[in-house]
One Martini backbone bead per residue (centre of mass of N, CA, C, O) as a GRO file, in nm:
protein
  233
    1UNK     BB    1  -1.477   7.228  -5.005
    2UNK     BB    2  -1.610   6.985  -4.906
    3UNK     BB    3  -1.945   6.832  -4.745
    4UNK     BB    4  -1.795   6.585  -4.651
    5UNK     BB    5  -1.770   6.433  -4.393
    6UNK     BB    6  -1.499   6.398  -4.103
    7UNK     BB    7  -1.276   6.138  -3.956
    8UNK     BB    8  -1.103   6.121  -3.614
    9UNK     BB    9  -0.909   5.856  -3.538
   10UNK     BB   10  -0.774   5.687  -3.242
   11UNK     BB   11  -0.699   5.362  -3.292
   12UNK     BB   12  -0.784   5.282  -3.615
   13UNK     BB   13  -0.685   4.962  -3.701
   14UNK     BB   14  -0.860   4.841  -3.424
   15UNK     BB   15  -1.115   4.775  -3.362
   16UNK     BB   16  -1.338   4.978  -3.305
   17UNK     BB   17  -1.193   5.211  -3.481
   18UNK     BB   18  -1.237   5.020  -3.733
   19UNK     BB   19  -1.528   4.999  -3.737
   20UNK     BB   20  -1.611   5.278  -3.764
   21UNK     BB   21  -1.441   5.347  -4.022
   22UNK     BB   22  -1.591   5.208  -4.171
   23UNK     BB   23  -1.829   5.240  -4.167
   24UNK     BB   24  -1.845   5.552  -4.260
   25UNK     BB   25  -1.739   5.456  -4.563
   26UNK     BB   26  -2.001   5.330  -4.636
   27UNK     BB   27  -2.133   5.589  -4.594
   28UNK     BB   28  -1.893   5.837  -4.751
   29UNK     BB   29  -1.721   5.915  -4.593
   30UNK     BB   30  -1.413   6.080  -4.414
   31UNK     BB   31  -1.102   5.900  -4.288
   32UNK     BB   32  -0.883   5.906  -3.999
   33UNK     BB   33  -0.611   5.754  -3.885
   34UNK     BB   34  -0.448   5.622  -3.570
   35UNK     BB   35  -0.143   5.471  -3.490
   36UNK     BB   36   0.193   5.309  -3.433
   37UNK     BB   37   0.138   5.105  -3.647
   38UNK     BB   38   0.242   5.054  -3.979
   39UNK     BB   39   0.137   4.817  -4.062
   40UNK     BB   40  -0.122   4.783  -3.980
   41UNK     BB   41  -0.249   5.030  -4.144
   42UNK     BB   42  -0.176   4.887  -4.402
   43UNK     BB   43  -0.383   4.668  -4.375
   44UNK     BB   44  -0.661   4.831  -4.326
   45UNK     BB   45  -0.580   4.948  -4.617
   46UNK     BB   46  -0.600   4.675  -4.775
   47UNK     BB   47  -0.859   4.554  -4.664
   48UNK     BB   48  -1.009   4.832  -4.831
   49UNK     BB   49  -0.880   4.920  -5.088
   50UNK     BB   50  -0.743   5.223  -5.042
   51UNK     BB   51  -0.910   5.433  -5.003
   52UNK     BB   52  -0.969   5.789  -5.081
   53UNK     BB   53  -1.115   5.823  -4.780
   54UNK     BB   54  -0.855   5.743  -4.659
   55UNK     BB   55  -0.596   5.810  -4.349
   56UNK     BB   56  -0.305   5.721  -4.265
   57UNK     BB   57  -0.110   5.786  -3.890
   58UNK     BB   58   0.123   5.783  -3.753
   59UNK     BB   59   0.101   5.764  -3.385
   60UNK     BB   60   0.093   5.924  -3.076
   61UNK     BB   61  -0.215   5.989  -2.824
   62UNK     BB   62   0.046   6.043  -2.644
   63UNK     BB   63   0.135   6.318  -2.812
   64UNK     BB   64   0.151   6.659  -2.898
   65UNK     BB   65   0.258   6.622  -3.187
   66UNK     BB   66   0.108   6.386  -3.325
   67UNK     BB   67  -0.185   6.494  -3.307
   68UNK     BB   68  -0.140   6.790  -3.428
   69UNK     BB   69  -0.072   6.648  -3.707
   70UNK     BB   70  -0.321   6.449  -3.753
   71UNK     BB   71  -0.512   6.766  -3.773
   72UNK     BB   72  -0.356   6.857  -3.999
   73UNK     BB   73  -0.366   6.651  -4.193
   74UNK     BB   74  -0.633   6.613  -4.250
   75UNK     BB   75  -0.680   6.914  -4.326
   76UNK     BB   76  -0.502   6.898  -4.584
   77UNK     BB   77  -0.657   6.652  -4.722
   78UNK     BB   78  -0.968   6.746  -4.673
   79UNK     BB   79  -1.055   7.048  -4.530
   80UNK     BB   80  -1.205   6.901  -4.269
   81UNK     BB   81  -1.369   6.875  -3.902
   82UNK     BB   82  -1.589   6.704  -3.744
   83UNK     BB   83  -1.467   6.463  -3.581
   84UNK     BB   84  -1.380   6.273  -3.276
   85UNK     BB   85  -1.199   5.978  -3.195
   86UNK     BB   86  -1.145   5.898  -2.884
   87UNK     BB   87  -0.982   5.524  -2.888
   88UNK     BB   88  -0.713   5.525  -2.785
   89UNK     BB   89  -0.624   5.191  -2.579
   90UNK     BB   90  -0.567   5.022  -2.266
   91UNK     BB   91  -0.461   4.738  -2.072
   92UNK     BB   92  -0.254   4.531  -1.828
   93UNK     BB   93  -0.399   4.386  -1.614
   94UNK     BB   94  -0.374   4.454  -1.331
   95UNK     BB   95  -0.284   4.584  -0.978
   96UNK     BB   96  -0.195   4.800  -0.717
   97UNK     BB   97  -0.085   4.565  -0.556
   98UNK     BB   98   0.031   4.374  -0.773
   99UNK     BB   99   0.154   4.493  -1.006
  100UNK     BB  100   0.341   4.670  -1.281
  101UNK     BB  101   0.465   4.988  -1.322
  102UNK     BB  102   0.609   4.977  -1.611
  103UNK     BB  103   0.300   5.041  -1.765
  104UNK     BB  104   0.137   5.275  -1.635
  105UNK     BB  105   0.207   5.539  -1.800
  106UNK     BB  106   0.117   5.444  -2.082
  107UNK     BB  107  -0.184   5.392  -1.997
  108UNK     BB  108  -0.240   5.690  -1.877
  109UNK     BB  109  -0.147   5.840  -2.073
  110UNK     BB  110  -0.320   5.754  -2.337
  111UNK     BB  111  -0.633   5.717  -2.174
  112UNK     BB  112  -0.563   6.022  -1.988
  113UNK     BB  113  -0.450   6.242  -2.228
  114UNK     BB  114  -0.539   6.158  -2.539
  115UNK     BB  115  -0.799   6.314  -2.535
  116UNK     BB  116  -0.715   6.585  -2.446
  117UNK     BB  117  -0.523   6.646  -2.682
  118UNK     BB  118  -0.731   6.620  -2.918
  119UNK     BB  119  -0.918   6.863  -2.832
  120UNK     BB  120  -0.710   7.081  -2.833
  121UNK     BB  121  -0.604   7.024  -3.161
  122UNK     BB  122  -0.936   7.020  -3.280
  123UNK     BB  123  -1.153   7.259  -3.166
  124UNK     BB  124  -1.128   7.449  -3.385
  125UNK     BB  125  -1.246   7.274  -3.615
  126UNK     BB  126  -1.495   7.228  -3.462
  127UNK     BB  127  -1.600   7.524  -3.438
  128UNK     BB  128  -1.626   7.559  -3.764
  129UNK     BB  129  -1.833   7.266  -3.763
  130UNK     BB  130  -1.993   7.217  -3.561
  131UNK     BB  131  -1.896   6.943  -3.396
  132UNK     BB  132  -1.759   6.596  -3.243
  133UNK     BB  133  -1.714   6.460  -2.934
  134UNK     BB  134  -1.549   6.112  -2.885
  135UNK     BB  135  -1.535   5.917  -2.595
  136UNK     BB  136  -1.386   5.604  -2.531
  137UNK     BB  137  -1.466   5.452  -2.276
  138UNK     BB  138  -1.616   5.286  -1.949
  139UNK     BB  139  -1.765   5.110  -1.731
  140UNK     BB  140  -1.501   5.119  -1.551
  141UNK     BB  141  -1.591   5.445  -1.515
  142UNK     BB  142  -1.834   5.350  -1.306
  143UNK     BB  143  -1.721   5.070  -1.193
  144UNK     BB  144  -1.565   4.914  -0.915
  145UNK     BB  145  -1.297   4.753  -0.903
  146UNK     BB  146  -1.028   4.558  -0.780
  147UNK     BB  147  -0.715   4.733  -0.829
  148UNK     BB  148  -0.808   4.923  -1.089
  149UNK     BB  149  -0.621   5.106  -1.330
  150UNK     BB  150  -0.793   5.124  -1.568
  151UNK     BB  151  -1.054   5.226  -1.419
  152UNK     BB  152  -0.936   5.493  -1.367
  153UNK     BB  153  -0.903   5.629  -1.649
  154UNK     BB  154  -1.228   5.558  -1.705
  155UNK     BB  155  -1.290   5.832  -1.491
  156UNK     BB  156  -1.164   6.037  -1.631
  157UNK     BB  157  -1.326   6.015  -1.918
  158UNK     BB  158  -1.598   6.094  -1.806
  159UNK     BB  159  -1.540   6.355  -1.674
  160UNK     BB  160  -1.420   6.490  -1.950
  161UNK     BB  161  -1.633   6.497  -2.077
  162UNK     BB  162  -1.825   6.705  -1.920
  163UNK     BB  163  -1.589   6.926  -1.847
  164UNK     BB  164  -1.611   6.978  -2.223
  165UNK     BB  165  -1.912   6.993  -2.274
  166UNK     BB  166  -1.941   7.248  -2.056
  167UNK     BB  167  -1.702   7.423  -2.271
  168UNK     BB  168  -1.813   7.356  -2.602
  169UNK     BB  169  -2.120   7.416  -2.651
  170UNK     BB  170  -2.101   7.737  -2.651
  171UNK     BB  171  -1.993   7.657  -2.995
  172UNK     BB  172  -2.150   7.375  -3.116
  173UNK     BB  173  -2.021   7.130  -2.955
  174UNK     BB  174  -2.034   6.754  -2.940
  175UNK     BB  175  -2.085   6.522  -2.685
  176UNK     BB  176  -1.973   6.176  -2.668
  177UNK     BB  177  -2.000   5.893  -2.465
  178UNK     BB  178  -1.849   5.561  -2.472
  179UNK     BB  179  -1.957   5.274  -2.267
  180UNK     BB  180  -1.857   4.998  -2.256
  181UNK     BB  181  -1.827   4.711  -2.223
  182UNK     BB  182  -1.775   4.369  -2.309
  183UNK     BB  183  -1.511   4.315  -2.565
  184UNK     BB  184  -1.447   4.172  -2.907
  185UNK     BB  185  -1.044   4.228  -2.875
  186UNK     BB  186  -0.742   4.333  -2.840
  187UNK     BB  187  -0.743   4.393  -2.566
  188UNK     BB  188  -0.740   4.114  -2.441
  189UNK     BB  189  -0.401   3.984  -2.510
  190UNK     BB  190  -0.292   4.065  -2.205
  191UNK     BB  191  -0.493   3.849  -2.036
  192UNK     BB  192  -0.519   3.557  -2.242
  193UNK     BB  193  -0.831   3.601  -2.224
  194UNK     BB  194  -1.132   3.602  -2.237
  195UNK     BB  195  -1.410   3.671  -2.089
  196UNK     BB  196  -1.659   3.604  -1.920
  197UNK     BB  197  -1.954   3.525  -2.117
  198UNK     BB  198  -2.091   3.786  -2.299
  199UNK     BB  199  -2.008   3.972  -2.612
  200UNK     BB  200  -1.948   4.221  -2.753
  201UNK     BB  201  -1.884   4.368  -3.060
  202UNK     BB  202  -1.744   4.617  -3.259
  203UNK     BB  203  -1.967   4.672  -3.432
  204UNK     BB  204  -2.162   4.749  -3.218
  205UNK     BB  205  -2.037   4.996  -3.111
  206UNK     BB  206  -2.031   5.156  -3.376
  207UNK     BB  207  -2.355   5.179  -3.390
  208UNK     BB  208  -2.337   5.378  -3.188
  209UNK     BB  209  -2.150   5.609  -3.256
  210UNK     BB  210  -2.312   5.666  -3.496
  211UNK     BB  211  -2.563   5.739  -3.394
  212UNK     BB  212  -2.451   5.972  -3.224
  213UNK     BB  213  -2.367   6.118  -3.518
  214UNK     BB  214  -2.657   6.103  -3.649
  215UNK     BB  215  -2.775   6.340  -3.560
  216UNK     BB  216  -2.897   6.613  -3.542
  217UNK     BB  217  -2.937   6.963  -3.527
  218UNK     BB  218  -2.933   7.024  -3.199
  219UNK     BB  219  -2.820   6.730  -3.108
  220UNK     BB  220  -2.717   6.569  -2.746
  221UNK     BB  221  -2.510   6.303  -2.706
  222UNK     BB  222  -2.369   6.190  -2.391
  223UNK     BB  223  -2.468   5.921  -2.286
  224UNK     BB  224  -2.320   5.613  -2.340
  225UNK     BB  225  -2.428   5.252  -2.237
  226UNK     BB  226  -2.263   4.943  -2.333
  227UNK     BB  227  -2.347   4.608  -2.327
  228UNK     BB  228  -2.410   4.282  -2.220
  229UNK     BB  229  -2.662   4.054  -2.182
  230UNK     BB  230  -2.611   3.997  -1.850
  231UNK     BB  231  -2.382   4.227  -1.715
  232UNK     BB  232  -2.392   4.326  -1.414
  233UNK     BB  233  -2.142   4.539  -1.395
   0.00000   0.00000   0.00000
């Protein structure tokens, strides 16, 4: 089994989770992604010149089938597993008084079940290299805001982050919650523009990840909040 860390990030094909990717691959790391669209996932990779670190699978983030089998698969192609960068999700865009609710189960599922999922798929691998979980919440998970149900999925996801610190320290794996602020993303594409003011890039965002993963053994960095400077809320 090689030395050289490998990194499983889920909605990797594009936004935050490509960008992280990079990095990492430029780094000389191992990288595996997962996406639902298999286009994408490909188009990712040969933009990237198909590199041999480089492992794209096809799957839902919110399925305990697809994600237990992209731990599998990461396994059998690098041979371990340090970090696991729970990163896929969306947004609605609506609200709780007037929104569509049909669109609600698969983004609370997505963004509020599929981190657990991964956690729970990944954790023997992560015992075995005390490596660490990375989970990609939202300052929406901090601050309120109204009939945002959006933001209620990453409150959740901070909650799970130290509820799970708390579970798996003692096993010398860490957690790492990174809570962007307003990132220019296709996060954006269902809600028709960009929000107003200032935004951070998707690279931008990934120097975060990449820092809190790179730190020494035996620190373990659990809250990154990183905003777009002017954004008050």
């Amino acid at each position: 089994m090689s030395d050289t860390a490998v990194t499983l990030i889920t909605g990797g094909g594009s936004g935050i989770g490509a960008a992280v990717a990079r990095r990492l691959l430029e780094s000389g790391q191992r990288v595996a992604v997962t996406g639902r669209g298999q286009e994408r996932l490909r188009a990712f990779g040969a933009e990237l010149g198909d590199p041999e670190g480089l492992l794209t699978i096809r799957g839902n983030a919110a399925d305990h089938g697809d994600v237990a089998a992209a731990v599998e698969a990461t396994l059998k192609r690098f041979g371990r597993l340090d970090t696991v960068v729970a990163n896929a999700g969306f947004a609605t865009h609506d609200s709780v008084a007037e929104g569509d609710p049909a669109g609600w189960t698969e983004m609370v599922l997505t963004n509020g079940l599929g981190p657990a999922l991964l956690i729970r798929a990944s954790i023997d691998a992560l015992r075995e290299s005390r490596g660490r979980i990375v989970l990609v919440g939202s300052v929406a998970g901090f601050v309120n805001t109204p009939g945002n149900i959006y933001g209620a999925t990453k409150w959740a996801v901070t909650g799970l982050a130290e509820n799970t610190r708390r579970e798996v320290t003692q096993w010398g794996v860490g957690v790492t919650l990174i809570a962007p602020g307003r990132v220019e993303t296709p996060f954006w594409d269902g809600n028709g523009a960009l929000p107003p003011g200032d935004l951070l890039t998707a690279d931008q965002i990934a120097d975060s990840v990449v820092w809190a993963m790179g730190q020494p053994a035996g620190v373990d960095v659990n809250t990154v909040v990183v905003r777009p400077l002017g954004q008050p809320n």
